[in-house]
N, C-alpha and C positions, 0 to 999 in steps of 0.2 A: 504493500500500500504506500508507504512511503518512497518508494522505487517511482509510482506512480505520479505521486503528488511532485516528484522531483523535476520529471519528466512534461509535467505541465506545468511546471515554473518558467521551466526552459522554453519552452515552447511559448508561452506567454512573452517574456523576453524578445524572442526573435521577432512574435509578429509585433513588438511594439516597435524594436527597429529597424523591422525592413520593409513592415508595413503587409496588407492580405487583403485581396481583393478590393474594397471601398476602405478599408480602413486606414486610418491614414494619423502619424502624430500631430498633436496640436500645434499649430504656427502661433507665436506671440506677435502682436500688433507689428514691432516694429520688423518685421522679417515677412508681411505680407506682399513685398512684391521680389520676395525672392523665391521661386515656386520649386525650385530642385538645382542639387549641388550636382556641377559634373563630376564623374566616376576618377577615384585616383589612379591614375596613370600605371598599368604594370608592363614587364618585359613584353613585348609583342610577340616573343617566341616561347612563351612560358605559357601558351591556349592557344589550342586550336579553334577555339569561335571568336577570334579574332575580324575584325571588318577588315574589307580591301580599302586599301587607298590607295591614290595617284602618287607613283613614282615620279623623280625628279627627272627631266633629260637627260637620256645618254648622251654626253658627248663629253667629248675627252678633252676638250679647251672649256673655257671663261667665254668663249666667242659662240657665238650660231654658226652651225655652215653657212657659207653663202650660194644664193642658190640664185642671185640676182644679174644681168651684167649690166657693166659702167654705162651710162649715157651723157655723152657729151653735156647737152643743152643742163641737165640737171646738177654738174658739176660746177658748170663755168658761169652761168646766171642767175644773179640772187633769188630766192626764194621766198620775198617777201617785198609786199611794193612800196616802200619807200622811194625805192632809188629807181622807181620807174613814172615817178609822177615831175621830176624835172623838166620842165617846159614840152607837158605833155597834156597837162588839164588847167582846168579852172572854175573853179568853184560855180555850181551854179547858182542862176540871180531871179530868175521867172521860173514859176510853175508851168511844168509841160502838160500837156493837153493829155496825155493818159492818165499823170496824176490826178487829175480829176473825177477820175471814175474809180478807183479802185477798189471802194468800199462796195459800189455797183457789183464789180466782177466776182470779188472774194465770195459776199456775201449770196451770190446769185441763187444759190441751191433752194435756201430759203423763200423766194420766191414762185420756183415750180409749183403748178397747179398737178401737174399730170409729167411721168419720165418726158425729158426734153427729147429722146432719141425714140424709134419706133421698136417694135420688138425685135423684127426683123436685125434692125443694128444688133441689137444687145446678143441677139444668137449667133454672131460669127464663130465662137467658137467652135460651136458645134461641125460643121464641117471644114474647119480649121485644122483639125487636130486627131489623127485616126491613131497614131501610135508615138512612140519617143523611148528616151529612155530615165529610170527613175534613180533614186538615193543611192541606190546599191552600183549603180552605172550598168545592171540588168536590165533590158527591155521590160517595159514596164507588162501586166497581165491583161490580155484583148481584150476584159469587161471592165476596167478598169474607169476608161473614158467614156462607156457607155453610161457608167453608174453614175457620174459625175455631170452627164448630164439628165440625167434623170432628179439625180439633187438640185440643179440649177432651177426645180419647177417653172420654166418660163411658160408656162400657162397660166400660171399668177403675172407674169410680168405689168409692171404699174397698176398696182392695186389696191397696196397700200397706200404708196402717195402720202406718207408724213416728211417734216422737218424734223433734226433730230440733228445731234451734235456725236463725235467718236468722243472718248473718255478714257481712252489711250492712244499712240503712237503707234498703227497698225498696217499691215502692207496690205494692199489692192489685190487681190488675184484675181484670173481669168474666171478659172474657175470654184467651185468651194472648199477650197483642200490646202493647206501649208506645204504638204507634199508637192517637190518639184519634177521637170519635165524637160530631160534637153536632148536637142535635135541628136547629135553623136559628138560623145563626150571624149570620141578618140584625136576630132580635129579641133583645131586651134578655132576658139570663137562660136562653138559649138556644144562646148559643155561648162565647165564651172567658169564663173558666176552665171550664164545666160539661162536662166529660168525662164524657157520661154512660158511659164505661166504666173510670172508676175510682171504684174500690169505697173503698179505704182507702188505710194505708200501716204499715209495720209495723218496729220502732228494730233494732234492732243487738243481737244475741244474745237474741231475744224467744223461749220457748217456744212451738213449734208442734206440729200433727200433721199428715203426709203423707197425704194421701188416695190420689193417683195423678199419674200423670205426662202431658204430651201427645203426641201421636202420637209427634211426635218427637224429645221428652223434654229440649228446652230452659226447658218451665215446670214447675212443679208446683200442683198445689192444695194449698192447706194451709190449717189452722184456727189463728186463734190464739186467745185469749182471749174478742176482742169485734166478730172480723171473720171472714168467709173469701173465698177467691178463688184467685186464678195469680200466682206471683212468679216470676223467673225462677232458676232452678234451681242456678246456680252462686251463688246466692248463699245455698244451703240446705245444713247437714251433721246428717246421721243421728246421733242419739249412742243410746251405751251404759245400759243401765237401773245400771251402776253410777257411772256420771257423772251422773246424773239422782239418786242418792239422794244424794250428795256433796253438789251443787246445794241440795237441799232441804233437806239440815240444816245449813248455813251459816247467819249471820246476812247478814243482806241490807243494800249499799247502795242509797241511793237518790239518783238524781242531783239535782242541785238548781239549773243551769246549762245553757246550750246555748250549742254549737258550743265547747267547749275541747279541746285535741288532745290526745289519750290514749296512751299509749307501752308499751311491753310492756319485758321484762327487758331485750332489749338497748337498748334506746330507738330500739325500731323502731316507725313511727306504725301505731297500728291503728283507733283510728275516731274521731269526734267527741261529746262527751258528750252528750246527748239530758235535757231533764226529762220525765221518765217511763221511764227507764231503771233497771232494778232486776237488779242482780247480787251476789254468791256472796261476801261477805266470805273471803278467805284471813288475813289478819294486815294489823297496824294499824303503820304507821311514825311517829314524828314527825312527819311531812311529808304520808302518803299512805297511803290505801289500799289495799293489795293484793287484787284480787279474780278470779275465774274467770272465764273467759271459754271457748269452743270456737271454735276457727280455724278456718277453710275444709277442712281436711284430717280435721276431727273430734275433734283432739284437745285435751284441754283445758290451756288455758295461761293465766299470771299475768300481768297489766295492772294500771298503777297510774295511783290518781285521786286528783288535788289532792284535802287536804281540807274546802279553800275551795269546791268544788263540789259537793259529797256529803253525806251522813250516813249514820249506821247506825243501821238500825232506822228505822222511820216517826215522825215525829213527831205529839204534840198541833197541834189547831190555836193557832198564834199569829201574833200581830201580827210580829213582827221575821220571821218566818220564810215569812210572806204575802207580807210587801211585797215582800223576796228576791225569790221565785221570779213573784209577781205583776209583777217589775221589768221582766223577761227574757221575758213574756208577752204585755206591751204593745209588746214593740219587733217581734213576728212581724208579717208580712206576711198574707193570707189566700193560704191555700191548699187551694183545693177537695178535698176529700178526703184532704188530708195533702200535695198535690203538691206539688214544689219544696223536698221537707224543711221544710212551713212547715204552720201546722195551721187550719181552721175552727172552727168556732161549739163545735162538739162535743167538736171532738180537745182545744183551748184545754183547757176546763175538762176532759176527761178527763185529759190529764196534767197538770194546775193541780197535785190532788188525788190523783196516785198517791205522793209523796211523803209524806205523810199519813197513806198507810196506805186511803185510800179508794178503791175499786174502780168504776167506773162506765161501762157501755156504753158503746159508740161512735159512735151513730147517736141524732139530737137524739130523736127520737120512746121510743126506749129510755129516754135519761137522765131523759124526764120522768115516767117510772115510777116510779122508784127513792123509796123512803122517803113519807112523808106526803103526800097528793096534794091539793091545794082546788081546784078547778074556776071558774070565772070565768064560767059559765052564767046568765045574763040581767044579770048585771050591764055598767053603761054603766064609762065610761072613770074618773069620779070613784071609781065604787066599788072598781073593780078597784085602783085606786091606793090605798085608802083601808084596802083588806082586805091589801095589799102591807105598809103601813104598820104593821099591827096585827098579823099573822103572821109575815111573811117572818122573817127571821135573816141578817142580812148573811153572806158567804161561804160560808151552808149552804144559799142556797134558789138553784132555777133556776126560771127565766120563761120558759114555752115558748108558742109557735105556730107551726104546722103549716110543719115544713122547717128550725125556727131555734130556737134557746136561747140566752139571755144568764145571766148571774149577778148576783144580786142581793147590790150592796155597801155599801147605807144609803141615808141620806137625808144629802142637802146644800143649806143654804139649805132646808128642808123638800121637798126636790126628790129622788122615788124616782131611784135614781141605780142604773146595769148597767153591767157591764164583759162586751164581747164582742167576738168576731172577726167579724167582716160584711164584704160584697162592698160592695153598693152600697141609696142610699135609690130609692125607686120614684116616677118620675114619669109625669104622662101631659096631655096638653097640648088646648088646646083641641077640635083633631082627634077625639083620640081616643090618639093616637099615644103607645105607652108607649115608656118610656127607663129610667136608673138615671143616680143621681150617685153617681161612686163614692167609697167609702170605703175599700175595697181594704186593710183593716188591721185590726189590735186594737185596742179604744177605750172611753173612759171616756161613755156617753153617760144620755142620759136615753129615757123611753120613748115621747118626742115628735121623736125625733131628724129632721130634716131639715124641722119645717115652717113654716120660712122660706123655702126654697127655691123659685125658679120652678118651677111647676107639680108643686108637689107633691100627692102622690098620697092625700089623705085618708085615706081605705078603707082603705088599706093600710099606715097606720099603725100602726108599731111595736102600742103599748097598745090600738088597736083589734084587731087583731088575737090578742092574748093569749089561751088556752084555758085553761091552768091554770099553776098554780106547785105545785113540791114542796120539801119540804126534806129533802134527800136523806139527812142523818144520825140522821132520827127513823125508830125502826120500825114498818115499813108494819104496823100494827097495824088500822088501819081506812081505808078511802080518805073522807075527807070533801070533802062538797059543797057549796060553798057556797049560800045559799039564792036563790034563781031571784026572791024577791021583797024586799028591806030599806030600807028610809026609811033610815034611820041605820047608821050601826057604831061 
């Protein structure tokens, strides 16, 4: 008996300190928010129910391999514009005729009565897309894109028909799946990054409009200003047409910064600053910002932004205010479509310029619409340069060819000088056999960019390549053409 009673001493003992199913010791007041002690650390080879963890790098240096090769232009030309704005700009003094509209274009989604495109558009994919390949770099499964349109329910298409705002930082897909899709992963330009099913990506409280939801109402489609597609759904809230007129007669900040951590009244984290993010001035502090935002639940609520990150109101174009946000634009990575929270050729300069007040498509073929258009039809590579030289407008013109847009930022050393986001230069080697050297960044380059490089790809050179330039702040009043035959300019 006493064997017994020892025995459940013991036992009492342990479940008091290890605790048994709901039972639990009592916590004193001041240790309420401390809910559990991590476990004291033992040998890792002394138990076998040990967790896995992540190893460090093999490598046998302090160094990464390098897997990179050298590129002239990225070596020899600074990498940040300072020293490219010497009797190259000038501050400007009048409001341009697009800044006028911006609030028009950003805010446009909210508007729609009914989807802006017909169904018809919105189902391209559908016979876009019969096969590819997936994650694994395996051919993806034949029902795979059947299923996927089958989720796209576009027999709902516009039918929802609400206003609604994202309430996170989310990409665009074609279709409604995270899972990507590339043409052949074995040639250059053909597989990683080019998800040929991501569309866009779209910031953190961006107005949208709901078109319909998918079968089974994990995605939605939605329009925003300058894209549309499937986001996933929890990351979208329906608002009220009287939180929408509130919204619109605010003054507007504009961010000026990426990645700073944003905090709401209790200083709970709510998202990360974005440049090209434009929100709902409430009141101005010493220190900060107060502006609207809509939560996940729909409702609208007060966040505050340093105001080392922001402004209010769009500004003129100027030099101190370029090189800023121009700082934080060179330091992005490429991100095909917006992936990775990190932007391309197009996105770059579309949020370069929403700060400013300037509105600008999202897709490069778009931007090179916009405003005064010159064409580069018959002319060779000197001319092109020449007509670069004589027209362009540092930070107002884009340089486009077919898939790509850079921005034109002066001349250096007499040297037409672009600042863009690009993946990689094109090469192609005795064979035949093409490649890319990447550049995989935002960069300060010239329009000869890569040819030093072994085998590099002539033809497909940057400035051979060029179709036209525009300057997007002049109004398109007439689309001029350059002439197809000129000795001189």
């Amino acid at each position: 008996m006493q064997n017994v009673i020892y025995r459940l001493s013991v036992l009492g003992v342990l479940i008091f300190l290890y605790g048994c199913g709901q039972v639990h010791p009592q916590i004193s007041p001041p240790n309420l928010g401390l809910k559990s002690l991590p476990p004291v650390c033992k040998d890792i080879n002394s138990s076998n129910d040990t967790y896995e963890i992540a190893l460090p790098q093999e490598v046998e240096s302090d160094e990464l391999p390098s897997i990179t090769k050298k590129v002239n232009d990225l070596e020899y030309f600074p990498q940040v514009l300072p020293p490219y704005f010497d009797n190259n700009f000038t501050n400007q003094e009048t409001v341009f005729e697009i800044q006028k509209h911006f609030e028009e274009r950003y805010y446009a989604p909210w508007m729609y009565a009914a989807a802006p495109i017909c169904a018809k558009e919105a189902k391209w994919p559908i016979s876009a897309f019969v096969g590819g390949y997936g994650n694994n770099l395996k051919p993806v499964d034949p029902l795979w894109i059947p299923e996927l349109v089958v989720q796209s329910n576009y027999e709902a298409f516009s039918t929802v028909n609400e206003a609604a705002v994202t309430t996170r930082w989310m990409n665009i897909r074609v279709f409604p799946t995270e899972k990507p899709l590339y043409k052949n992963p074995a040639l250059p330009g053909e597989g990683y990054p080019f998800d040929l099913l991501q569309n866009s990506s779209v910031a953190f409280n961006e107005p949208i409009f709901i078109s319909h939801y998918s079968k089974d109402g994990s995605w939605v489609y939605i329009f925003t200003n300058n894209a549309s597609g499937w986001v996933e759904s929890d990351g979208v809230a329906v608002i009220k047409p009287e939180q929408i007129a509130l919204m619109l007669e605010k003054k507007k900040v504009f961010i000026t910064q990426d990645r700073v951590p944003l905090y709401d009244e209790a200083h709970k984290f709510v998202t990360y600053s974005r440049i090209g993010m434009v929100l709902p001035l409430i009141k101005e502090t010493p220190d900060d910002f107060k502006v609207l935002y809509v939560s996940r639940s729909g409702i609208s609520e007060e966040m505050s932004i340093p105001k080392e990150v922001a402004h209010v109101g769009y500004h003129l174009l100027n030099k101190e205010e370029i090189i800023k946000i121009g700082s934080h634009m060179l330091r992005n990575t490429y991100g095909w479509g917006g992936m990775f929270e990190e932007r391309d050729c197009s996105s770059m300069i579309r949020d370069f310029f929403t700060p400013f007040g300037i509105w600008l498509p999202r897709n490069s073929a778009s931007q090179a619409k916009k405003g005064e258009i010159l064409f580069f039809n018959g002319l060779d590579n000197n001319q092109k340069l020449a007509l670069i030289k004589e027209r362009g407008i540092p930070f107002e013109t884009i340089l486009y060819k077919k898939g790509h847009v850079l921005l034109y930022i002066g001349t250096y050393e007499d040297t037409v000088m672009v600042m863009h986001n690009i993946w990689g230069i094109r090469t192609i080697d005795p064979s035949g056999k093409k490649g890319r050297v990447i550049v995989g960044k935002a960069a300060i380059t010239t329009l000869q960019l890569g040819e030093e490089v072994e085998n590099f790809d002539a033809n497909n050179m940057l400035l051979s390549k060029l179709v036209s330039m525009n300057i997007f702040t002049h109004t398109p009043a007439s689309y001029v053409r350059a002439k197809t035959k000129r000795k001189t300019l």
